[in-house]
N, C-alpha and C positions, 0 to 999 in steps of 0.2 A: 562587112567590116565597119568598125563605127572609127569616124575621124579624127583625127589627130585635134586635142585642144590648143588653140590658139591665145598664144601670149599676148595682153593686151597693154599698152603704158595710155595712161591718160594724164596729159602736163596741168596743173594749176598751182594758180596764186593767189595770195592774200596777204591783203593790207590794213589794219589798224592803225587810227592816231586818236589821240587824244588830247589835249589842249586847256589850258587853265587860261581864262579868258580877263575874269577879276580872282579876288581872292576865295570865293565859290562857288561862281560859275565857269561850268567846262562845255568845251563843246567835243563832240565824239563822230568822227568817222567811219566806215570798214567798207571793203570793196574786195570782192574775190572775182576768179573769171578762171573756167574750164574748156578752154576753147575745144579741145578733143574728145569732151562727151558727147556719147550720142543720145543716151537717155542721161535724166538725171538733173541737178542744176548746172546751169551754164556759166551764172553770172547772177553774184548780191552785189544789191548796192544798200549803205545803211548813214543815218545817221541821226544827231539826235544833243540836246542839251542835258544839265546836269547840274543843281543847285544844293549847294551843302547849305541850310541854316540852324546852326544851332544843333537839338538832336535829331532836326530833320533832314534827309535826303528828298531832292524831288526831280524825277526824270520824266522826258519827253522824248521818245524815240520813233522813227518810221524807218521802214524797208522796205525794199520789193526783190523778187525772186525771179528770175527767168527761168525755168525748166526748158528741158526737151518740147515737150509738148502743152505747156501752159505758162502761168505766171501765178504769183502771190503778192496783195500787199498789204505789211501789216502796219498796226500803229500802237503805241503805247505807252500807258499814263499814267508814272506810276508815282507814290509816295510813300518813304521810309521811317519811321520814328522809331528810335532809341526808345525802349521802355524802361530798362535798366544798362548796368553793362555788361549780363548774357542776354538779355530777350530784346530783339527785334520785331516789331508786326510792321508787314508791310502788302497795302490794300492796291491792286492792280486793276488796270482796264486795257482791254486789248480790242482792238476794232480789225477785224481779217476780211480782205476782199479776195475771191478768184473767180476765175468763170462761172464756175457752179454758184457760188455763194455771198452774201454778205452774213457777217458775225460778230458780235460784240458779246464779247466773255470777260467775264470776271474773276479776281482772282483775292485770295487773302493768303500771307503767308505767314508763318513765324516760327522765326529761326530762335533758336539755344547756342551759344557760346559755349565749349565747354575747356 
């Protein structure tokens, strides 16, 4: 006879702030914590700067990850420029570290308003 499945509650939180420091620069927080996973993440911690000038955006972000059974920490460099007022391009760099790895990925975006 196969077993009866098992209900499971797993409690978590999470926090965001965000912060206008001068009239362009922000500073950005986030923090979450799953104390009753058993696999899975346990616990982010993030945080990171943020400059508006003009029709540029430019962000400086890091995090790390706690899993069950590892960790992740990433970073990232990014800059936004207004092309018009639908087209955004915006050129990224990300640097990923975990056990297995170090990685530095690239990234281009661009976004449409519509």
């Amino acid at each position: 006879a196969a077993s009866p499945e098992r209900m499971r509650t797993d409690v978590a939180f999470w926090l965001y702030a965000e912060q206008k420091i001068t009239g362009n620069l922000s500073v950005i927080a986030q923090y979450s914590r799953c104390p009753t996973v058993a696999d899975g993440c346990r616990a982010f911690y993030g945080g990171g700067l943020a400059c508006k000038a003009g029709r540029c955006d430019i962000g400086l972000y890091s995090c790390y990850a706690d899993f069950a059974d590892t960790y992740e920490w990433a970073s990232e460099l990014t800059f936004r420029y207004e092309l018009s007022s639908i087209l955004t391009l915006q050129p990224a760099m990300h640097y990923v570290v975990n056990p297995e790895t170090r990685s530095v990925v690239g990234m281009l975006r661009l976004s449409v308003s519509i």
